[in-house]
N, C-alpha and C positions, 0 to 999 in steps of 0.2 A: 292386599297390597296391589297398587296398581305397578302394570308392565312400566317398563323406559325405552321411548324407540326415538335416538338422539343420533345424527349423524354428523360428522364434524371436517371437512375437507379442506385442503387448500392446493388447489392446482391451477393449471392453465384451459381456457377456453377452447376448445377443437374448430368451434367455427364461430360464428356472428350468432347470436340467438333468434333462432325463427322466432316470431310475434305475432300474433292473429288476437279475433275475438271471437269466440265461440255465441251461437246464437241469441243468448240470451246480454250479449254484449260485454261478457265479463273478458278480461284480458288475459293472456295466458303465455307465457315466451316460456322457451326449452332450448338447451344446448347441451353437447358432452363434455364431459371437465375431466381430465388427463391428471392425477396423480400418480407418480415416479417415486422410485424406493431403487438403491445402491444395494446391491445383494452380493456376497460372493458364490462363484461357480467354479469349480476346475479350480481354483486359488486366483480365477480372477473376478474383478470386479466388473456386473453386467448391471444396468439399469432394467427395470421389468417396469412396465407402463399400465395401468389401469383405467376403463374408462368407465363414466358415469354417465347419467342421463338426468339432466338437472331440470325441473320443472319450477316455473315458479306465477304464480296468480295475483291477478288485480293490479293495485299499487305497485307490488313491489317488480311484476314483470314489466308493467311502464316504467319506472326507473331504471332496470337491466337493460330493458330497448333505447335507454339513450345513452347509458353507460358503461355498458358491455361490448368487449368486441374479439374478436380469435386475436390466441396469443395472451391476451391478459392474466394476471397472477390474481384470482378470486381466493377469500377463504370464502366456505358455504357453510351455512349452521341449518340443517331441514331433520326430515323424517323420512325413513323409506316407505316408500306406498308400495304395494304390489296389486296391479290391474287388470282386468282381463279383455280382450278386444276379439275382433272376427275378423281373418284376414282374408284377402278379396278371393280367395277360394274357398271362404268356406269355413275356415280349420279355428276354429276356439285358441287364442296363443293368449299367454300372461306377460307382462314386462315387468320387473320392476324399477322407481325412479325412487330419485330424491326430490322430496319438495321441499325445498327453501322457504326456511322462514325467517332468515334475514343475512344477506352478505355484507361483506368488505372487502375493496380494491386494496390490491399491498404490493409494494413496488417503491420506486421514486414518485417522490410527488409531481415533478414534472412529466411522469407519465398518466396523469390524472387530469379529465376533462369533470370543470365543476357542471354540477348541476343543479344551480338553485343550493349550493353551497354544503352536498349531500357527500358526504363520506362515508357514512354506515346507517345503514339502511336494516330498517328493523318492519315486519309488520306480521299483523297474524296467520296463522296458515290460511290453507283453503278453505 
């Protein structure tokens, strides 16, 4: 039997999503996505904040790049990846992100810029 690695969030955008295209010209946009949880502490209630690191490729990060912005209420449906990089000294470090493989804007509709008439945004992983 095969594993399940199914991630399922809805939070707000921490900033604009950086956008670029990696050499071989495939497209790729990332931003942190802030989910919040009511907890009780001391018998009182404290919000505790958690952040992610949302990756998303091709298509669906050109659509993020026109429809994404800090502050927005995303749900994200991805997979965790875990990566490993060399940072500028040297040192071997891992991250890991979510890659989206398809969101939804939720909110008022009036806080909704169309795109080509795009409300849920579906497309295959990396």
């Amino acid at each position: 039997m095969s594993g399940i690695n199914k991630v399922i969030l809805v939070g707000h955008l921490g900033k604009d999503p950086e956008y670029r295209h990696l050499e071989d010209g495939v497209a790729v946009a990332s931003f942190p996505l802030a989910t919040s949880e009511i907890v009780l502490k001391d018998g009182k209630k404290v919000e505790l904040t958690e952040w992610h690191n949302i990756v998303l490729w091709r298509g669906l990060a050109d659509i993020a790049q026109q429809m994404l912005n800090k502050g927005k209420l995303v749900y994200i449906e991805g997979k965790l990846k875990t990566r490993s990089f060399e940072s500028r000294e040297g040192v071997k470090k891992y991250t890991t992100e979510i890659v989206a493989e398809n969101f939804k804007l939720l909110g008022r509709k009036t806080d909704f810029v169309s795109v080509d008439g795009l409300e849920n945004v579906k497309t295959q992983g990396s």
